[in-house]
N, C-alpha and C positions, 0 to 999 in steps of 0.2 A: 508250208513245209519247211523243217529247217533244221534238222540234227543239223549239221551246219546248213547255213542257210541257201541251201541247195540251189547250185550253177547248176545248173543242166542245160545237156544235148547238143549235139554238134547234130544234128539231124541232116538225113542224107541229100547231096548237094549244096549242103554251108559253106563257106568260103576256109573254113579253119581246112590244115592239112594234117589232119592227125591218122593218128597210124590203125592197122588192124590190132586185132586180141593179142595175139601173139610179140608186141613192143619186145625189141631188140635190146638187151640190157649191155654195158658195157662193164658194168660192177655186177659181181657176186658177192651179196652177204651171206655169211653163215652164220643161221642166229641159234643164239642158245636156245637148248631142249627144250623150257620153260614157254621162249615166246613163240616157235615151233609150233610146238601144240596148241596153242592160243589162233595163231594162223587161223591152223587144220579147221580147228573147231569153228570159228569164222566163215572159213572159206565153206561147209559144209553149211552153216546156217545161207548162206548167201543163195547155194543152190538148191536147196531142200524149202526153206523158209518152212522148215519143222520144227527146229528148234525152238525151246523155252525162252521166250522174249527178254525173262528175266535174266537166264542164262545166258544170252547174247548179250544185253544192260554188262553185266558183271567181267565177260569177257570183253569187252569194248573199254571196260576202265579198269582191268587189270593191264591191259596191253597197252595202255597209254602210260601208263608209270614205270612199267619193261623198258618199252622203246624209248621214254626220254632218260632210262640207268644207261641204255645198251648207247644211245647215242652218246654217250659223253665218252663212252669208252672206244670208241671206232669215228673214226671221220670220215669214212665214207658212207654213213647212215644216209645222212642228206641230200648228199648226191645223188646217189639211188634212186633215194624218193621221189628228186624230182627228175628224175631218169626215167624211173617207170610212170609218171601222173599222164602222160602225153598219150592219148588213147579216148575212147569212149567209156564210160559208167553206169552202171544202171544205179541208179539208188534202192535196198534194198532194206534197210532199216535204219531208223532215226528215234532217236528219244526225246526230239522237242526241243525247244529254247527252255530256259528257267520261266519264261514269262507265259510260253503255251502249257507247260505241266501245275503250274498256280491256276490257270482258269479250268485246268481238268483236278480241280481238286490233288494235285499230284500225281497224277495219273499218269504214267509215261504213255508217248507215241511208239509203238513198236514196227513191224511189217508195213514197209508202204504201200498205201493199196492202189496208187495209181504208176501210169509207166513213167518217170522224169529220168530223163537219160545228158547226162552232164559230159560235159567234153572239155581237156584241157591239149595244148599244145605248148610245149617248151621247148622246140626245137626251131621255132621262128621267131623274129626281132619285128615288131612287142611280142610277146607270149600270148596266145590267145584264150578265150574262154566262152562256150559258150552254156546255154541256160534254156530247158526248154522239157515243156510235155505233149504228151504221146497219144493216140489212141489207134491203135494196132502199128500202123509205119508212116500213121499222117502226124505231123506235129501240127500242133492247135497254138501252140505260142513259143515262141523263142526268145530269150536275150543273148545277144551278144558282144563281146567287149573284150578288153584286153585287161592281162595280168602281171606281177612279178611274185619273183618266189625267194625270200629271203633264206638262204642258205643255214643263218647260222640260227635260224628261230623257228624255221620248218615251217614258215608262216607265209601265206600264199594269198597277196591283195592283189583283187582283182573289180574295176569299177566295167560296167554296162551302158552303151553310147549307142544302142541299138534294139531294136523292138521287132520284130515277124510274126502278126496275124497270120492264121490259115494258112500258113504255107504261100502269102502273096501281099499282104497291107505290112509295108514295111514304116517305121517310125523314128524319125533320130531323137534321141534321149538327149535334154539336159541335164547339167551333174546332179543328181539325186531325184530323179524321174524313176530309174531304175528302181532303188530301192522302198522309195512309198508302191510302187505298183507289184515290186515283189510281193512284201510285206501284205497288201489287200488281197493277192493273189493268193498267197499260201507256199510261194518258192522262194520267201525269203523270211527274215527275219525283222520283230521290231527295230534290235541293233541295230541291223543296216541304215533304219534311217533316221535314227540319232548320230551314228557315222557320220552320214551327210552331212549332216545339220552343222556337224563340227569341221567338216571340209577332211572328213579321215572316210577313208575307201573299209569298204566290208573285206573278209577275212576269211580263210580256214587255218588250224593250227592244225599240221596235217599228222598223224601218228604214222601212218604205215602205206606203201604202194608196192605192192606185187603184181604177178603176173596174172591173179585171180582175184586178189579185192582191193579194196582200199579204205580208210579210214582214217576220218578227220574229229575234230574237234569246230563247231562253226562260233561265230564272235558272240551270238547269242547263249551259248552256255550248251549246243546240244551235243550229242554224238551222233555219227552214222555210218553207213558200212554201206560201202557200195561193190557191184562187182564189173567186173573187164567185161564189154559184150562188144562186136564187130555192126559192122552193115546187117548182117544177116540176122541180126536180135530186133533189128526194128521192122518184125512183122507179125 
């Protein structure tokens, strides 16, 4: 899995201390009518997952070219964005690495069909991150690790030094452990472990963080769109 090459899960009893659905914003943006309805229309595919795949593709990379016009015009884009990331995510649609839509003939990834629920934290020193999938409120595998969030590139590296089987066979990662067993896995990306190899940490280039979704761009080339879910989503 990897529109970006998908962190997931803070699942319930992690050590991260991230916040409920409702994160506390300290900045208000007000964004043009343009990326507004880009949102809406997002935020509506997020919780319907009715919308046209294609149409969500097209919005996904309209609103990336908005948000990096609209950031250069407002400095507090950034802030925000990483104001709001601190919470729980579900991932909700991904379009793949360049590398995964070449072996589908091009074929983009759309709707993710399984639960991988991603958690950041920016309100504690390191940032934390964790990584992990679901099946109803048991998490089956988790990575966890620490991040930073570069303000002025909206770019969020974050390396994984930690492993949780079943909810109980824990494992400490050496540097680049993580991201081969991503990548075999399907929550990561090729990138990530050429990253490694180069002693450069994996990535999201993040476009947008609300109080309803979010959306990144991951180092593998893909997009994805996730949405804000609490405790109470993982069941």
């Amino acid at each position: 899995m990897d529109g970006p090459s998908t962190a997931v899960g803070r699942g319930l009893g992690a050590s991260t201390s991230s916040s409920s659905s409702n994160t506390p914003s300290t900045i208000k943006l007000v964004y043009p009518d343009e990326i507004q309805a880009n949102l809406e229309f997002l935020a509506r595919a997020a919780d319907t997952q009715a919308e046209d795949p294609d149409a969500v593709y097209e919005a996904l990379s309209t609103l990336e070219r908005q948000m990096r016009t609209f950031a250069k015009s407002d400095s507090t884009v950034a802030l925000n964005l990483q104001d709001q990331l601190t919470g729980d995510w579900r991932l909700i649609f991904t379009t793949g690495t360049k590398q995964t839509q070449e072996r589908r003939g091009g074929a983009r990834i759309n709707y993710f069909p399984i639960k991988a629920i991603q958690s950041f934290d920016t309100t504690v020193q390191p940032n934390t991150i964790e990584n992990g999938i679901y099946v109803g409120q048991f998490p089956l595998l988790q990575f966890r690790g620490t991040m930073e969030f570069d303000l002025r590139k909206c770019r969020l590296e974050f390396d994984f030094d930690f492993l949780e089987l079943v909810g109980f066979i824990g494992l400490n990662l050496k540097k680049g452990q993580a991201a081969s067993l991503g990548s075999q896995s399907g929550l990561g990306s090729e990138s990530n472990v050429a990253n490694a190899a180069k002693d450069k940490s994996a990535f999201f280039n993040w476009i947008s963080a609300d109080q309803k979704i979010a959306t990144a761009r991951g180092g593998g080339g893909g997009l994805a769109l996730w949405k804000r879910v609490d405790s109470s989503a993982f069941d």
